[in-house]
N, CA, C and O atoms as a printed pandas DataFrame, in Angstrom:
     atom_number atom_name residue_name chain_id  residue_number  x_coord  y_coord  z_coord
0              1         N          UNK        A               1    3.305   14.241  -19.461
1              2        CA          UNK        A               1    2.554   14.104  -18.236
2              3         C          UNK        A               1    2.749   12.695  -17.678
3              4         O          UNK        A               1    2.588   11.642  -18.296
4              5         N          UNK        A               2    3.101   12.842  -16.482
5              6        CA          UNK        A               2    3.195   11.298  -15.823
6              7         C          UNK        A               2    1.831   10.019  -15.836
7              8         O          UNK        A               2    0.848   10.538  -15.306
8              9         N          UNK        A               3    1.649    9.147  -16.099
9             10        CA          UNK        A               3    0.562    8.623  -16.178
10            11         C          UNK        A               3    0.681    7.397  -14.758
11            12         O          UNK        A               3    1.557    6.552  -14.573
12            13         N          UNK        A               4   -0.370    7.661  -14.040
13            14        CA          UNK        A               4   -0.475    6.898  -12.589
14            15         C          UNK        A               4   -1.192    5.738  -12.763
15            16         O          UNK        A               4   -2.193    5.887  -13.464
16            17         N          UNK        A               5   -1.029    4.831  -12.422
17            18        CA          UNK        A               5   -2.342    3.251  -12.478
18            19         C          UNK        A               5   -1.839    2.324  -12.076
19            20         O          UNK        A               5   -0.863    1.625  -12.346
20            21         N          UNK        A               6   -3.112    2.392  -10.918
21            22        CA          UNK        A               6   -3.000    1.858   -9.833
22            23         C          UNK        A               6   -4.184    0.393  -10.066
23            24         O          UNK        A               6   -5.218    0.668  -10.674
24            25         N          UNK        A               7   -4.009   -1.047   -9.601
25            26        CA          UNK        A               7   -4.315   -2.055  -10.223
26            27         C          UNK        A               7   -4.425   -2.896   -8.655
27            28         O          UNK        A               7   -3.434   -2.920   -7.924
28            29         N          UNK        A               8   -5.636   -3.520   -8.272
29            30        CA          UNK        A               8   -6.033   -4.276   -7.389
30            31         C          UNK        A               8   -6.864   -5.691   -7.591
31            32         O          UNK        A               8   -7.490   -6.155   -8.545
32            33         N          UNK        A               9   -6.581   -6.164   -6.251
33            34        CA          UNK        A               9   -7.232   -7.189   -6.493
34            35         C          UNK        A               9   -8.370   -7.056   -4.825
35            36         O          UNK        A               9   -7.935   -6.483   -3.826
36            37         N          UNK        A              10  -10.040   -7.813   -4.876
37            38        CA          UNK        A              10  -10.522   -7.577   -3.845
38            39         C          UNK        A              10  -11.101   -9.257   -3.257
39            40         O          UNK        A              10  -11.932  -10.021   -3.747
40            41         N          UNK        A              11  -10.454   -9.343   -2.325
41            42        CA          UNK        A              11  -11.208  -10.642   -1.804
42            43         C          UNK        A              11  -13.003  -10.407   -1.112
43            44         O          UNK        A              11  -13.587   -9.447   -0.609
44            45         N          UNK        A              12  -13.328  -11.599   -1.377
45            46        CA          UNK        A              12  -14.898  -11.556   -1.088
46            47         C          UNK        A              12  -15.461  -11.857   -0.079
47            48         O          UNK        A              12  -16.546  -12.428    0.033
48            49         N          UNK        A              13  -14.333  -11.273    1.212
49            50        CA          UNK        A              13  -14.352  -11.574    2.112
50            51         C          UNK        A              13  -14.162  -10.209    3.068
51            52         O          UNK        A              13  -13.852   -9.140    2.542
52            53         N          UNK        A              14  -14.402  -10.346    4.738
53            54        CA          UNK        A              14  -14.078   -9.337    5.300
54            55         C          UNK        A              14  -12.522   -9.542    5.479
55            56         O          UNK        A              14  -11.788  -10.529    5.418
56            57         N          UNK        A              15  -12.344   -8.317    5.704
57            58        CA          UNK        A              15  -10.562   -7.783    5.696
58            59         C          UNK        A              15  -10.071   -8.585    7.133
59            60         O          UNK        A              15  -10.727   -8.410    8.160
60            61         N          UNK        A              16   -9.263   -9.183    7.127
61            62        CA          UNK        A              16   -8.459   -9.774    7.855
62            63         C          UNK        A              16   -7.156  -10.417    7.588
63            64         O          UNK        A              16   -6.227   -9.846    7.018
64            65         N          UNK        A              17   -7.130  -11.612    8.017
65            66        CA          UNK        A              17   -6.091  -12.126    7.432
66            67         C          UNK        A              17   -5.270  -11.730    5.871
67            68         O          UNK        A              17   -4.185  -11.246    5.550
68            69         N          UNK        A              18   -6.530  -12.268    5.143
69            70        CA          UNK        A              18   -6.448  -11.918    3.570
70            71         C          UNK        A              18   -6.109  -10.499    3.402
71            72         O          UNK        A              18   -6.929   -9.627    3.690
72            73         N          UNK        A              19   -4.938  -10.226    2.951
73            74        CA          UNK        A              19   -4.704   -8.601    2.390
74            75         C          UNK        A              19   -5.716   -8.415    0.861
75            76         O          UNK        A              19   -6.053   -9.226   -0.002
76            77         N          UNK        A              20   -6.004   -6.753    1.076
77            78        CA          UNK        A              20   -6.037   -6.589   -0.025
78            79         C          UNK        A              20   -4.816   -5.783   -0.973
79            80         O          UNK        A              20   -4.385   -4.698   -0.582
80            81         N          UNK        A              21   -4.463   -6.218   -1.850
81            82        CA          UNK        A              21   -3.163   -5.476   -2.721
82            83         C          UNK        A              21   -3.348   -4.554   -3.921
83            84         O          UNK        A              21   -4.144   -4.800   -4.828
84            85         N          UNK        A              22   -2.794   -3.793   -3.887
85            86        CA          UNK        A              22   -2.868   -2.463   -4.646
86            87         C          UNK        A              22   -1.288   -2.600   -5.316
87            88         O          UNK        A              22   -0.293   -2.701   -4.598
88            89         N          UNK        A              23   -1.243   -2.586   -6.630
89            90        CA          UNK        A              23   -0.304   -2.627   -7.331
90            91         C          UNK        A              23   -0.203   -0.917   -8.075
91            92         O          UNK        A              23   -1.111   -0.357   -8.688
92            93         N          UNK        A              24    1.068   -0.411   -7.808
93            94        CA          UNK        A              24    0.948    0.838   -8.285
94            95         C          UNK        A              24    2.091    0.845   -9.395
95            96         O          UNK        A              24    3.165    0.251   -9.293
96            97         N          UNK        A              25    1.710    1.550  -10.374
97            98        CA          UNK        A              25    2.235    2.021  -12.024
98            99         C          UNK        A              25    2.783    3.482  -11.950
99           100         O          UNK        A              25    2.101    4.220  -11.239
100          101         N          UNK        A              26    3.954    4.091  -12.579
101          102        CA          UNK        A              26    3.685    5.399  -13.124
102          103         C          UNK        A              26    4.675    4.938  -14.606
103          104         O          UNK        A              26    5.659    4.231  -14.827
104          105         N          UNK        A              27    3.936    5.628  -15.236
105          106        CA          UNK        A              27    4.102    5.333  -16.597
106          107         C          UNK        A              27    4.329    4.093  -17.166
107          108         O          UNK        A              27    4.957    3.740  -18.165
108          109         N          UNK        A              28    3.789    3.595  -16.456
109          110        CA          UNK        A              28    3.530    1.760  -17.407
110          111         C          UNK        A              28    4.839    1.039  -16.441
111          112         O          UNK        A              28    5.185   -0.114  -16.699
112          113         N          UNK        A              29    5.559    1.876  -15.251
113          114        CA          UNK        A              29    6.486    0.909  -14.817
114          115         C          UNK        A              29    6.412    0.801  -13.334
115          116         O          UNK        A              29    6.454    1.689  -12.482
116          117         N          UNK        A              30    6.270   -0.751  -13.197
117          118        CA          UNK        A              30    6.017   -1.297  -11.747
118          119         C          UNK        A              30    6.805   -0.182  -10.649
119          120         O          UNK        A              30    8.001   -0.003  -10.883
120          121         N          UNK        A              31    6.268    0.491   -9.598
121          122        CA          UNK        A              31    6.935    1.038   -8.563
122          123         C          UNK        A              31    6.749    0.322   -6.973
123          124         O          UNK        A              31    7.363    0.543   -5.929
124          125         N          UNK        A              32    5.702   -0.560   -7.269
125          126        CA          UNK        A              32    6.061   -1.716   -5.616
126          127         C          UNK        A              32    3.748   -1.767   -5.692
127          128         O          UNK        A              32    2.753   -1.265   -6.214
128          129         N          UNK        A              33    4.306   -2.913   -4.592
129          130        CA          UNK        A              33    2.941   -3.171   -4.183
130          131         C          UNK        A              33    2.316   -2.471   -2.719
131          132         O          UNK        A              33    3.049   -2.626   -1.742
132          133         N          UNK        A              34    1.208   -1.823   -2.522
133          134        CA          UNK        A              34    0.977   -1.959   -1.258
134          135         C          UNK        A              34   -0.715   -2.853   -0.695
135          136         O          UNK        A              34   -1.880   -2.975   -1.073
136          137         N          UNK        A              35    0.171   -3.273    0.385
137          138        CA          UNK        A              35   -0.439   -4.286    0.931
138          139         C          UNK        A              35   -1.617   -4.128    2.159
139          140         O          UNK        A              35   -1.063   -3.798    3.207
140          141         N          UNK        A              36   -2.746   -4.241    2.271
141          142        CA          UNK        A              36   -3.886   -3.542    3.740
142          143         C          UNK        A              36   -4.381   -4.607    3.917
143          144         O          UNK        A              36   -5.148   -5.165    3.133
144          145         N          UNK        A              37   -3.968   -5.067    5.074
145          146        CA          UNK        A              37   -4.839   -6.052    6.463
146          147         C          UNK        A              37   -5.438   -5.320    7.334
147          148         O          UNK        A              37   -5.418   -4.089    7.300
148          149         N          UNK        A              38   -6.136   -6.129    8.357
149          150        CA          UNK        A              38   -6.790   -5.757    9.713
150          151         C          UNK        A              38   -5.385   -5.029   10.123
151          152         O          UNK        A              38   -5.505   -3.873   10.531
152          153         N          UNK        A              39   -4.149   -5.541   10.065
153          154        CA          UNK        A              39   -3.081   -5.186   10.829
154          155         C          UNK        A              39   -2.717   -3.980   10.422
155          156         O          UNK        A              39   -2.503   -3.166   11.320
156          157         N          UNK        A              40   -2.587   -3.638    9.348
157          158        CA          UNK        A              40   -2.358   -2.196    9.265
158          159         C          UNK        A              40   -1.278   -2.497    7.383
159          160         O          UNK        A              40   -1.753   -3.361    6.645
160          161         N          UNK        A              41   -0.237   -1.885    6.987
161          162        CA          UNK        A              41    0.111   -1.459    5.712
162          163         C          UNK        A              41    1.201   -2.073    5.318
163          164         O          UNK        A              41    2.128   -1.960    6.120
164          165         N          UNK        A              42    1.452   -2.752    4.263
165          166        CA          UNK        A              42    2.806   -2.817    3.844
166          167         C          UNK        A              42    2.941   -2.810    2.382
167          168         O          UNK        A              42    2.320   -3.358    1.472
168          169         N          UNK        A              43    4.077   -1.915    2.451
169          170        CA          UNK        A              43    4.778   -1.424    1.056
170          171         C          UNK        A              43    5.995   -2.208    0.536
171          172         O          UNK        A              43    7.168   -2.239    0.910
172          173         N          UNK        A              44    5.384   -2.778   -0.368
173          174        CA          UNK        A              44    7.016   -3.706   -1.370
174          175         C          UNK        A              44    7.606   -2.615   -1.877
175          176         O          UNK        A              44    6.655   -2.050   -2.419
176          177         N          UNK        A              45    8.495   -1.989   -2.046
177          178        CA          UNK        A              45    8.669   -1.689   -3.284
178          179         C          UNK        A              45    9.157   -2.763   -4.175
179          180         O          UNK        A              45    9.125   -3.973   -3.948
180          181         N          UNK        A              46    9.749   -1.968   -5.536
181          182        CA          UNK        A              46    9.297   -2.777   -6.568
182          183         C          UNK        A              46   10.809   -3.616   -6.954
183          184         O          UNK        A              46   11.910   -3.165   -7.268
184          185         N          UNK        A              47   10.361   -4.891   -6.795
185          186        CA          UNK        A              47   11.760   -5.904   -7.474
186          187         C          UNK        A              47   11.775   -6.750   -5.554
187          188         O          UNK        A              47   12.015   -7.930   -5.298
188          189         N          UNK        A              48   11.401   -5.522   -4.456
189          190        CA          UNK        A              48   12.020   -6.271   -3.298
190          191         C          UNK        A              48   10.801   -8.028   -2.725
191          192         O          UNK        A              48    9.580   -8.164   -2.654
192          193         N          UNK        A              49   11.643   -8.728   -2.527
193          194        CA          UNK        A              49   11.561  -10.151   -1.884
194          195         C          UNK        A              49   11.075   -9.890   -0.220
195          196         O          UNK        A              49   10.161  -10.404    0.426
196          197         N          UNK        A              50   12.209   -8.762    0.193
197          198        CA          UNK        A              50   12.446   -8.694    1.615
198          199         C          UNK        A              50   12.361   -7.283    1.485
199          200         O          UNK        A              50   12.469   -6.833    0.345
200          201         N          UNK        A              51   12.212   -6.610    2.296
201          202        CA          UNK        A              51   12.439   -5.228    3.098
202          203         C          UNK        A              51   11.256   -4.826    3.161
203          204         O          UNK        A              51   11.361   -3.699    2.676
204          205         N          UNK        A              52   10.440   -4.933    3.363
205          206        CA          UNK        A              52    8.677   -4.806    3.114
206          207         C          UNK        A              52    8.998   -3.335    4.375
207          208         O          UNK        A              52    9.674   -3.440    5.398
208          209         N          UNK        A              53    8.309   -2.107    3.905
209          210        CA          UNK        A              53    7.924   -1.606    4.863
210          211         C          UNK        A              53    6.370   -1.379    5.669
211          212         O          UNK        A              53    5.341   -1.355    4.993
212          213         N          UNK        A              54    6.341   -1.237    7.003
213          214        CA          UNK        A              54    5.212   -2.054    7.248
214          215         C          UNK        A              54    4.769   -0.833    8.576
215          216         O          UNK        A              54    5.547   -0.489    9.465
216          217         N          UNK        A              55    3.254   -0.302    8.399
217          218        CA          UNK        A              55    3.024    0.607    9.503
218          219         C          UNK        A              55    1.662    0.275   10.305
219          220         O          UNK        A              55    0.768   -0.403    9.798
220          221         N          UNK        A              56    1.609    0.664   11.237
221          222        CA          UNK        A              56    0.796    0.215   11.642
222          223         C          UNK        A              56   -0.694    0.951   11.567
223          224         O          UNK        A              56   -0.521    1.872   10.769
224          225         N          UNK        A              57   -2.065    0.983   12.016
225          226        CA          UNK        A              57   -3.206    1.612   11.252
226          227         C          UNK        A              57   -2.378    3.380   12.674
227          228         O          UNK        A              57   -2.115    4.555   12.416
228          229         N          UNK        A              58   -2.309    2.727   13.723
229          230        CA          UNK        A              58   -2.088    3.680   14.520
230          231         C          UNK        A              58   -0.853    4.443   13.747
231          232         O          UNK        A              58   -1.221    5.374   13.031
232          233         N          UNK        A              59    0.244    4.239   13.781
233          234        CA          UNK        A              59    1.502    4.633   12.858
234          235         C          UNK        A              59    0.429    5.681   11.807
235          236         O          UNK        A              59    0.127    6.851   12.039
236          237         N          UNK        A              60    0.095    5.025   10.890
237          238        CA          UNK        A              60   -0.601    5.960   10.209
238          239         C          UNK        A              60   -0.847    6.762   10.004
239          240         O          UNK        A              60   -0.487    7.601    9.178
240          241         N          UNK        A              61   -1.992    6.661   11.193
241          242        CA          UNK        A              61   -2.913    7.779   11.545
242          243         C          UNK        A              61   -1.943    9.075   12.035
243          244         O          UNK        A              61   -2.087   10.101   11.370
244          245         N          UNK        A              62   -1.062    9.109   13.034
245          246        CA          UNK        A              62   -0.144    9.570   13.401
246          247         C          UNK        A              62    0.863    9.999   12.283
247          248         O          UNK        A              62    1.329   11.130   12.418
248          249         N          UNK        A              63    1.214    9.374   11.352
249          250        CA          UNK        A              63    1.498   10.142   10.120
250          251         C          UNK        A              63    0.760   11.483    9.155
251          252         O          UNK        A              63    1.104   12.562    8.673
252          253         N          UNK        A              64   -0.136   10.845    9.223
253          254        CA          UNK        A              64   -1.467   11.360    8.648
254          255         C          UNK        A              64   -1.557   12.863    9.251
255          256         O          UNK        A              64   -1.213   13.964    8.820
256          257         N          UNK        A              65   -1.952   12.572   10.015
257          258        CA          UNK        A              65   -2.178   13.983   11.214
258          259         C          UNK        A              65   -1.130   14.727   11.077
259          260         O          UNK        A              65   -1.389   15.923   11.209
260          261         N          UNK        A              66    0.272   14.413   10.802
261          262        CA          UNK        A              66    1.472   15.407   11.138
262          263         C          UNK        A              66    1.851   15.692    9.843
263          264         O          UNK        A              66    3.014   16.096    9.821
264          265         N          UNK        A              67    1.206   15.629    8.484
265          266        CA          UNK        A              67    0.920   16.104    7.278
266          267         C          UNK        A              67    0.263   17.235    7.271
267          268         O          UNK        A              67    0.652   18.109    6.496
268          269         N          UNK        A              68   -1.018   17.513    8.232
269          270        CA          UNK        A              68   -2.166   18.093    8.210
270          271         C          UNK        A              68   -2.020   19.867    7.675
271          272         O          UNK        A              68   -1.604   20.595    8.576
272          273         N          UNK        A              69   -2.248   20.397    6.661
273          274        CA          UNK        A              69   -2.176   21.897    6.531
274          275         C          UNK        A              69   -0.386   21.882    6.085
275          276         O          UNK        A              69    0.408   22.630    6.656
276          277         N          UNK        A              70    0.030   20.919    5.007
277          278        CA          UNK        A              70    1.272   20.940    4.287
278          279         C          UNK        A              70    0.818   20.448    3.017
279          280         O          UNK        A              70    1.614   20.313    2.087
């Protein structure tokens, strides 16, 4: 069975500037960070410096929705 764990950190602050980061695991091995500001999402994956993918809350949502009943 795959084992998922997922590992954060929370600032003591309101969400803005400061991201909060969500570090995600499956089976004990790093698969990337994701990242939530006021601005909206970004996904490291795992090892990358650069290529951050990055959506916006609107992007999202609009993702989100075109999932709906799949």
């Amino acid at each position: 069975m795959v084992d998922h764990r997922i590992e954060f950190a929370l600032p003591q602050i309101e969400l803005g500037r400061q991201d909060v980061e969500f570090v995600v695991f499956i089976d004990d091995e790093k698969q990337g960070e994701l990242h939530i500001s006021e601005g909206g999402l970004d996904w490291w994956p795992r090892g990358a410096k650069k290529n951050k993918r990055t959506k916006s809350w609107a992007q999202l949502r609009a993702f989100m929705e075109s999932q709906e009943g799949q």
